[in-house]
C-alpha positions as CSV (number, residue, x, y, z in Angstrom):
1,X,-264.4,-134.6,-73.2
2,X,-262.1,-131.6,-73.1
3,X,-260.0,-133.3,-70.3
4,X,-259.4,-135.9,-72.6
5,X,-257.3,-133.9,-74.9
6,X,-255.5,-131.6,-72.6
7,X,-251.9,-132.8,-74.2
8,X,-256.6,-135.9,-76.4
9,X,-269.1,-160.5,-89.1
10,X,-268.5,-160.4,-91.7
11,X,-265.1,-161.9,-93.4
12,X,-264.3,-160.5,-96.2
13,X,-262.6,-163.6,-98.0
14,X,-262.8,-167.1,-97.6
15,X,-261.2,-168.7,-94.8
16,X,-259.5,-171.9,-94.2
17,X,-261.0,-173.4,-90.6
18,X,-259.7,-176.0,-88.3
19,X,-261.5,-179.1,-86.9
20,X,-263.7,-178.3,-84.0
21,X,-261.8,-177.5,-80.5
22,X,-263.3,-177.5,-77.2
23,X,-264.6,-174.4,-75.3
24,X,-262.3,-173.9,-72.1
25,X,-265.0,-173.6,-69.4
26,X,-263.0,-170.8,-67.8
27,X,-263.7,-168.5,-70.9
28,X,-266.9,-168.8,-70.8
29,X,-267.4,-168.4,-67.1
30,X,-268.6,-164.2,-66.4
31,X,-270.2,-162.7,-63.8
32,X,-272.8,-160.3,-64.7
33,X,-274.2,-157.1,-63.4
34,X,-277.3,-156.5,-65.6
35,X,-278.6,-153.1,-65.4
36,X,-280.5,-151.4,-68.5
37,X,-278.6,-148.7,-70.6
38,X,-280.0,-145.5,-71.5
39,X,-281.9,-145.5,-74.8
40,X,-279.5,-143.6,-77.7
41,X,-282.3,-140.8,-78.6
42,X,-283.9,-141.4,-82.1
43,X,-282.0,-138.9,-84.7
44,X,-284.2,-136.3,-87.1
45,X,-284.3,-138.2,-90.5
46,X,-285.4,-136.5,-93.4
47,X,-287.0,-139.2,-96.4
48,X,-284.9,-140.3,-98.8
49,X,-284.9,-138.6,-102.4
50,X,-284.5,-141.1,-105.3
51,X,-281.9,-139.7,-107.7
52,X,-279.8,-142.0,-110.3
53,X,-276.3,-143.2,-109.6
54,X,-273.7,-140.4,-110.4
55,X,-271.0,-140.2,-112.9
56,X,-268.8,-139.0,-110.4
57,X,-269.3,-141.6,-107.9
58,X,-266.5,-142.4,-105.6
59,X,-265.6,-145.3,-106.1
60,X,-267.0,-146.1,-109.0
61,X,-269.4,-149.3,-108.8
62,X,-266.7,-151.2,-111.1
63,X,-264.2,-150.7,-108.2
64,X,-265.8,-150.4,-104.9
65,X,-265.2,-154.2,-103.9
66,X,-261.5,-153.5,-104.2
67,X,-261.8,-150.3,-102.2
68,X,-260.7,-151.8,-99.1
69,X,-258.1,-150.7,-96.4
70,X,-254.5,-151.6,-96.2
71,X,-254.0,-153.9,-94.3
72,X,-255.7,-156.1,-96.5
73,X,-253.8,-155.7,-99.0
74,X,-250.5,-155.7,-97.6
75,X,-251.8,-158.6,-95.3
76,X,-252.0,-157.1,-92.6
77,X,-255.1,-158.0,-91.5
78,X,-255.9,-161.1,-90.0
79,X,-258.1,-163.4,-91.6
80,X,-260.6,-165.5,-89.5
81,X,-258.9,-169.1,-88.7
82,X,-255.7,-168.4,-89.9
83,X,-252.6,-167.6,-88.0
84,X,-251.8,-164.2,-87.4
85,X,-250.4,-162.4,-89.3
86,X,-246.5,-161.4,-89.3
87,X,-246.5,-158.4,-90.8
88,X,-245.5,-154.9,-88.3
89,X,-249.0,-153.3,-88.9
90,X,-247.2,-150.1,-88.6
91,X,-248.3,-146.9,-90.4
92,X,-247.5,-143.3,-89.8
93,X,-244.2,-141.8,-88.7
94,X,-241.9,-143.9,-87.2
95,X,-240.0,-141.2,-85.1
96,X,-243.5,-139.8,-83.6
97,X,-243.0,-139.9,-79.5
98,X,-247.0,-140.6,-79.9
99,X,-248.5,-144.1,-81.6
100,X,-252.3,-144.9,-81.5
101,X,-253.9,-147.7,-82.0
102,X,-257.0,-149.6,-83.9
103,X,-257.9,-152.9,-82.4
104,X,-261.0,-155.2,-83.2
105,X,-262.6,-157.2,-86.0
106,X,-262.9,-156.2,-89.5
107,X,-265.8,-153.8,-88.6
108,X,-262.9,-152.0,-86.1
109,X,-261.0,-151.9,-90.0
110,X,-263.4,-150.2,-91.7
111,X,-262.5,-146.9,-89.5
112,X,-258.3,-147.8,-91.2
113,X,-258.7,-145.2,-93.7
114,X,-260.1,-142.4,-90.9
115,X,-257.2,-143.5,-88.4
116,X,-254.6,-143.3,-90.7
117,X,-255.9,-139.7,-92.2
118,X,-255.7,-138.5,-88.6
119,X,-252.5,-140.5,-87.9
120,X,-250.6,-138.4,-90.9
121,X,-252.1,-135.1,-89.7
122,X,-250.8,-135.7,-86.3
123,X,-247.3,-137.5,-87.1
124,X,-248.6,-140.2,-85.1
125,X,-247.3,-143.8,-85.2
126,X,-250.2,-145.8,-86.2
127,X,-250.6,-149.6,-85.3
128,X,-253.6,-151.2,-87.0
129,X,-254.1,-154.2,-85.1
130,X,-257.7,-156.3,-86.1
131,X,-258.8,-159.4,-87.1
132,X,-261.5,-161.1,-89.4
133,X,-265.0,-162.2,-86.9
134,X,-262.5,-161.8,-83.9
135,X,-264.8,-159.2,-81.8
136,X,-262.6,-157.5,-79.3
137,X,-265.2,-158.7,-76.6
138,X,-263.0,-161.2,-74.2
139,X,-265.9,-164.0,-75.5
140,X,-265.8,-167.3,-77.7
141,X,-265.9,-166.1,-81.0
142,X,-268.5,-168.8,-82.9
143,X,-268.4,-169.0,-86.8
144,X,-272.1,-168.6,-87.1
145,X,-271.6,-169.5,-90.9
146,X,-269.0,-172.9,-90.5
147,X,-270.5,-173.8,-87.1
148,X,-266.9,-173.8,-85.9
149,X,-265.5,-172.1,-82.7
150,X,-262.1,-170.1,-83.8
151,X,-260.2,-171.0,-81.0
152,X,-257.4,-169.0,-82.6
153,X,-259.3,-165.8,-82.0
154,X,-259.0,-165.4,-78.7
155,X,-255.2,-166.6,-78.9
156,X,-254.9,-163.8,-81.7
157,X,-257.2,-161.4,-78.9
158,X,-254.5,-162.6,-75.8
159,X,-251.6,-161.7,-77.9
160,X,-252.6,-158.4,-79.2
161,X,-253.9,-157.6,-75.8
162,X,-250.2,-157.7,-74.7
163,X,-248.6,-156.3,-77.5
164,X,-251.1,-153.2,-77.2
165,X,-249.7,-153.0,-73.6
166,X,-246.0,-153.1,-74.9
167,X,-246.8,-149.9,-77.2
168,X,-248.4,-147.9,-74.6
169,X,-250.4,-145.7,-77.1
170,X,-251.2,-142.3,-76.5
171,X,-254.7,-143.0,-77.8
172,X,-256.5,-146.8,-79.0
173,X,-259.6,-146.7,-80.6
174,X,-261.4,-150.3,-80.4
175,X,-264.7,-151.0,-82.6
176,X,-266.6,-154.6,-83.5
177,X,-269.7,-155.9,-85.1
178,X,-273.0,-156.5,-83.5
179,X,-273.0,-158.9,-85.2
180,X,-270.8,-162.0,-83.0
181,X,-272.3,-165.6,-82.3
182,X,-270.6,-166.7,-79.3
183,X,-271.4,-169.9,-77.1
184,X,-271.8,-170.9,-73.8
185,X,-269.1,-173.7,-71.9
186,X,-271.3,-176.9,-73.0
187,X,-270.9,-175.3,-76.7
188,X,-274.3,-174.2,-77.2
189,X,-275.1,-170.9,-79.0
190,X,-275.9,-168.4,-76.4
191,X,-279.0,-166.1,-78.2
192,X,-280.9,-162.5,-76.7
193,X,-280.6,-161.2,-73.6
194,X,-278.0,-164.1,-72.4
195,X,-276.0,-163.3,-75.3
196,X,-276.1,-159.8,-74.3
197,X,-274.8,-160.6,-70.7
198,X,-271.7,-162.1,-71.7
199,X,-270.8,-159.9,-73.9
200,X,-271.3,-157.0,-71.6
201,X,-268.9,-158.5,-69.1
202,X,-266.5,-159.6,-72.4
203,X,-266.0,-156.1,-73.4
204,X,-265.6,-154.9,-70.0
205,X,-263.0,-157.1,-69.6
206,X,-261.3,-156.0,-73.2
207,X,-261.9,-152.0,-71.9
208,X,-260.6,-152.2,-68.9
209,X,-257.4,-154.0,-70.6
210,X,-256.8,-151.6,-72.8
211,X,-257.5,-148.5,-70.0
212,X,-254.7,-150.0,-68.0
213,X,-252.3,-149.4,-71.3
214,X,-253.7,-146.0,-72.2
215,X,-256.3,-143.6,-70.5
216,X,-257.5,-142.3,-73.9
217,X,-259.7,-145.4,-75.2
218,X,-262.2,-144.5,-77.8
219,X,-265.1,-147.1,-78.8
220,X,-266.4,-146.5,-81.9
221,X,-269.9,-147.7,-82.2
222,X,-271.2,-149.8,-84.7
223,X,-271.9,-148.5,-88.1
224,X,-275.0,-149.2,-90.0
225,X,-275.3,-151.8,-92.3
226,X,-277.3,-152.6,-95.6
227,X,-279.6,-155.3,-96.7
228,X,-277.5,-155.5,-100.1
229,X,-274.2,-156.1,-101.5
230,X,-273.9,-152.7,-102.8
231,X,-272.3,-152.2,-105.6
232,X,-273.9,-155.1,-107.0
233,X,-277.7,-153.5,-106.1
234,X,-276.6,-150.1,-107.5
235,X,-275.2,-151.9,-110.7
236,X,-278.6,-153.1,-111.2
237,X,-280.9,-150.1,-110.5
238,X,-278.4,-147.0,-111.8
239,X,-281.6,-145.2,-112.0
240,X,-282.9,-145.5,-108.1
241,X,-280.6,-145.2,-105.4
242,X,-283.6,-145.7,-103.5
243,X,-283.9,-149.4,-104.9
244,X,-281.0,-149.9,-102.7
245,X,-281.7,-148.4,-99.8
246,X,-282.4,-150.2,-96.0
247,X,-284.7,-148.8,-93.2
248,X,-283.3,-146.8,-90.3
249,X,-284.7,-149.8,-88.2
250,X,-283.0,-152.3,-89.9
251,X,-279.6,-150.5,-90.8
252,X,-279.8,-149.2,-86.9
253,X,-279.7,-151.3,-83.8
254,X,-280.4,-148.2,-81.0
255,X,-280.6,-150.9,-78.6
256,X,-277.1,-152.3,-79.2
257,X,-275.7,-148.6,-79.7
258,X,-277.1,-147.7,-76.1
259,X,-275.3,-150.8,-74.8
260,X,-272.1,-150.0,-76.0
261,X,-272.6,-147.1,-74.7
262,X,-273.5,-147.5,-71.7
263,X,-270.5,-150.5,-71.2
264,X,-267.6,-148.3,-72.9
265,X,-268.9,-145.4,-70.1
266,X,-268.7,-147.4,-66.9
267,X,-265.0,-148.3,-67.4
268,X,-264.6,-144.5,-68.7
269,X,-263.9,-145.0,-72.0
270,X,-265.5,-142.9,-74.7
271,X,-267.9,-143.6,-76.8
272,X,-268.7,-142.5,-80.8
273,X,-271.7,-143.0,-82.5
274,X,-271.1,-142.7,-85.9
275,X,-274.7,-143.2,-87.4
276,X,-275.3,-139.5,-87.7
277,X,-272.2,-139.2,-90.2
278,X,-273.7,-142.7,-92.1
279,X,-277.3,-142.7,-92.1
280,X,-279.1,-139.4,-92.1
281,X,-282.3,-140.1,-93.9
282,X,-284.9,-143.0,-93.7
283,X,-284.8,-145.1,-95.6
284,X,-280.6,-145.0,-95.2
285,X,-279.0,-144.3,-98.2
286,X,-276.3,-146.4,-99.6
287,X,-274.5,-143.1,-100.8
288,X,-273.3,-140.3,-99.1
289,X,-273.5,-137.4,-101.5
290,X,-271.0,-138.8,-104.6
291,X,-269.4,-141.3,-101.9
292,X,-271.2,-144.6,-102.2
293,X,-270.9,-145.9,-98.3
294,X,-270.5,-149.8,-98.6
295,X,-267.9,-152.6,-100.3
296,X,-270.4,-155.0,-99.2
297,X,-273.3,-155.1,-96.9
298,X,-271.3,-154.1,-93.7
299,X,-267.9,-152.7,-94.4
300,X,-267.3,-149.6,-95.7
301,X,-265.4,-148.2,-98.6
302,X,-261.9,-147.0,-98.0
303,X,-262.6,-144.1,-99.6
304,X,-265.6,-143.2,-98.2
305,X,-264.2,-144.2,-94.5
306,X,-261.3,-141.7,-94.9
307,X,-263.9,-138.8,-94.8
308,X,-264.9,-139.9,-91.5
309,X,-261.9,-138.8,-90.2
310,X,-263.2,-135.0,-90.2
311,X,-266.1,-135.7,-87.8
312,X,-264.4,-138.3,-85.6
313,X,-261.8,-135.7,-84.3
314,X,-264.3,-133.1,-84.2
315,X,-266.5,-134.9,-82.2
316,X,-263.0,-136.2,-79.8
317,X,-261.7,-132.5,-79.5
318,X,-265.2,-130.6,-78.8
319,X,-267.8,-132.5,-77.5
């Protein structure tokens, strides 16, 4: 990792969607190398202690589901089946000679708040370039939810594709949900190890794009998620975080870390998995000392994201 550095679905608001398109067999055509990943070793988890809900909570419960990043406030952010959007998505300093980049789905914006802490410590440029249930894998993107393929996804993927080559960014760091429905070319939903398959050779395809516009690519794994909404659960049971709470084994998917590893390692990319800085007790709790963790069920606060910046760069600049 040292070389690196020598210099180194979930919408969040409704959507409008189109009529139903056809799948271009060409996108859904992939040729496939299967091989079986490495298992991600299974992390030291103390139990959980109940406690109430602090005073001091950050955010408060009565604010968390407006503690989002930026860019969806300033509309930035793309939302699923609209077109995207026309705003710069630039942060940071303008006259940097370095810009990074964050590119994915709105799981890749969750990490905003991090990206843009590091950004202003570095006098980076910062482009923030993601898009609601638009998974950076080059695969159909299927709303699971409105049975509808978003055809514009993978215009909106094409485009920033390109425009991330245009910037040539010192650093990207790409991220998604494992969460994706995607479909096969007669329009059926692909399910298990199929599903797998393609998006294995979808992401490689998406990597190695991005390793041809800059050889320091980071892939953030996925970061747990939570069996509630909440803010909502915690509103409920201020007594018993633990009433909120989700098991490692459902929060976790070690199978689907170990393939994004192993993927994001054979094009040389590296690979971050943030679980330890999430989740370090079973069950997982939905706070993080006086941080509570989640807006929803899998997106994280802004202002608990933004203290993830700390062992992001730690882990970047020492492992």
């Amino acid at each position: 990792m040292a070389a690196l550095f020598m210099s180194f679905s979930f919408s969040a608001f409704a959507d409008v969607t189109p009529p139903p398109v056809t799948l271009d067999s060409q996108t859904a055509s992939v040729s496939i190398t299967s091989t079986t990943p490495a298992p991600i070793p299974m992390p030291t988890l103390s139990p959980l202690v109940d406690r109430p809900v602090p005073a001091s909570l950050k955010p408060s419960i009565a604010n968390a589901k407006n503690d989002r990043p930026t860019p969806y406030k300033d509309r930035c952010h793309t939302q699923q089946n609209l077109t995207a959007s026309q705003v710069s998505c630039f942060y940071g300093d303008s006259k940097s000679s370095k810009a990074i980049v964050l590119f994915g789905d709105s799981h890749a914006l969750s990490w905003f708040p991090a990206i843009q802490v590091l950004a202003r410590a570095k006098d980076w440029g910062f482009y923030s370039l993601t898009m609601s249930s638009c998974w950076p894998a080059d695969i159909p993107a299927w709303n699971s939810t409105t049975q509808i393929l978003m055809k514009n996804c993978a215009i909106w993927r094409k485009n920033t594709l390109k425009q991330i080559t245009s910037i040539h960014p010192y650093m990207i760091f790409v991220a998604g949900t494992r969460g994706f429905s995607t479909i096969d070319a007669q329009g059926n939903v692909i399910k298990a190890d199929a599903r797998t398959s393609v998006w294995d050779a979808g992401m490689t395809r998406t990597l190695q794009s991005l390793k041809s516009s800059s050889k320091q690519v980071v892939y953030l794994g996925d970061t747990p998620v939570s069996d509630f909404i909440v803010p909502d659960c915690l509103a409920a049971h201020k007594n018993s975080i633990t009433a909120c709470s989700t098991p490692f084994a459902k929060a976790v998917s070690q199978s689907w870390l170990a393939e994004e590893k192993h993927v994001a390692e054979s094009v040389g990319a590296t690979w971050v998995n943030p679980t330890p800085w999430i989740c370090t007790t079973n069950p997982c709790s939905p706070l993080m000392g006086n941080y509570l963790i989640y807006v929803d069920g899998g997106h994280l606060t802004a202002t608990f994201a933004a203290t993830l910046e700390k062992p992001l760069w730690a882990f970047l600049t020492h492992s």
